[in-house]
C-alpha positions as CSV (number, residue, x, y, z in Angstrom):
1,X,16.8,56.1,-4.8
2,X,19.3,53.3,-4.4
3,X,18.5,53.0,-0.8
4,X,14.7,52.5,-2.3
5,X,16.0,50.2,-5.0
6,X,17.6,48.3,-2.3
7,X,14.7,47.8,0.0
8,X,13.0,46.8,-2.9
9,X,15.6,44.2,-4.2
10,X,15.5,43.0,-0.8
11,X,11.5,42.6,-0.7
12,X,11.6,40.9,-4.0
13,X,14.3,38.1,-2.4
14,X,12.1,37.4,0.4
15,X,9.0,36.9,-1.5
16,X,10.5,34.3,-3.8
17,X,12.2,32.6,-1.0
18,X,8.6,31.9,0.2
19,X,7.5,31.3,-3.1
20,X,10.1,28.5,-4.0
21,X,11.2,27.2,-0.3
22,X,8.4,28.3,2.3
23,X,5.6,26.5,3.7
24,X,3.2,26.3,0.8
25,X,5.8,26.6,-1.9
26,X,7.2,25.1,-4.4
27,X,9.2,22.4,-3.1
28,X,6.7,21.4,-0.4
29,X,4.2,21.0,-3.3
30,X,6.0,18.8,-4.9
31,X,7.0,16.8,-1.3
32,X,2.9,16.7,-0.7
33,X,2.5,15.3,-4.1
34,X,5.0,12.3,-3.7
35,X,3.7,11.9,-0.5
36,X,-0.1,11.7,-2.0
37,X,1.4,9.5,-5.0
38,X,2.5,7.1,-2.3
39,X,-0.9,6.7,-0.8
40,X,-2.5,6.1,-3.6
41,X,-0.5,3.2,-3.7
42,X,-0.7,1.8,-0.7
43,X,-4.5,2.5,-1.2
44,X,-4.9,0.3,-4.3
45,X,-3.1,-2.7,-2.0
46,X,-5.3,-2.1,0.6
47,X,-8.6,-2.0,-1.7
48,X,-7.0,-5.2,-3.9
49,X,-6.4,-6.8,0.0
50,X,-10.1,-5.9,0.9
51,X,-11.4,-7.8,-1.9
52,X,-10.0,-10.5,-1.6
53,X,-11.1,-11.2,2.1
54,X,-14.7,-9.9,1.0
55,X,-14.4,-13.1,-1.6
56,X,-12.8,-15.4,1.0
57,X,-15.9,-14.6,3.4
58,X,-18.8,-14.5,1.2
59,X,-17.2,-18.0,0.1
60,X,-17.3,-19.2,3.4
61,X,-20.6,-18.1,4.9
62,X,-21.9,-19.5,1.4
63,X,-21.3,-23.3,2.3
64,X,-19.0,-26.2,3.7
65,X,-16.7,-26.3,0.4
66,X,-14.5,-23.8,1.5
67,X,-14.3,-24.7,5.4
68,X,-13.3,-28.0,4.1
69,X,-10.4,-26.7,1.5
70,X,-9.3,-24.5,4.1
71,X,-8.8,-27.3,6.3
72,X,-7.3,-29.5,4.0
73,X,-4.6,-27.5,2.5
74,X,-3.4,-25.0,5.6
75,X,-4.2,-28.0,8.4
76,X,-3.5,-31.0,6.2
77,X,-7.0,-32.8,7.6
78,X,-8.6,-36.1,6.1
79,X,-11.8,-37.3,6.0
80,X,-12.7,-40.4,7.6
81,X,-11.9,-43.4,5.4
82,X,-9.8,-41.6,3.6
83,X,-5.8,-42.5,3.4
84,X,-3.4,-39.8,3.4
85,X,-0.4,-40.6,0.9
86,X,2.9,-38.2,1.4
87,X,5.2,-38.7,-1.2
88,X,8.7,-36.7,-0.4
89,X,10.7,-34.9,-3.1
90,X,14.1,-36.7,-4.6
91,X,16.7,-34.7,-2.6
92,X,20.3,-35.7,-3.5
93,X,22.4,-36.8,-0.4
């Protein structure tokens, strides 16, 4: 009987270790839903990025406004007769 208990004690062990450490356990449940916590995250960026350069194209396929913003404030262009003022920050010396 103790040799039958013992077997049985030592069944019992092994299950639970797969319960609570093996490959579907426990603690890889818990690793998977961190993991799916993170890409949710990363997904919202993404979606929130996606938008943004959906709005930036239909804005630009939609008419010359936005070519010439573009070009005025990431290449600094003029239009022709206009004069281009830069006035520099105080810095102390």
């Amino acid at each position: 009987m103790k040799t039958l208990s013992g077997v049985l004690l030592i069944i019992l062990t092994g299950l639970q270790y797969q319960i609570w450490f093996g490959q579907s356990g426990a603690m890889a449940q818990q690793r998977l839903a961190g993991q799916v916590a993170t890409q949710k995250v990363r997904m919202q960026q993404l979606e929130q990025r996606n938008r943004k350069m959906i709005a930036e194209i239909v804005a630009l396929q939609s008419g010359k406004a936005a070519f010439e913003s573009r070009a005025r404030s990431e290449l600094g262009l003029v239009k022709k007769g206009e004069v281009f003022y830069l006035i520099p920050d105080e810095t102390e010396p």
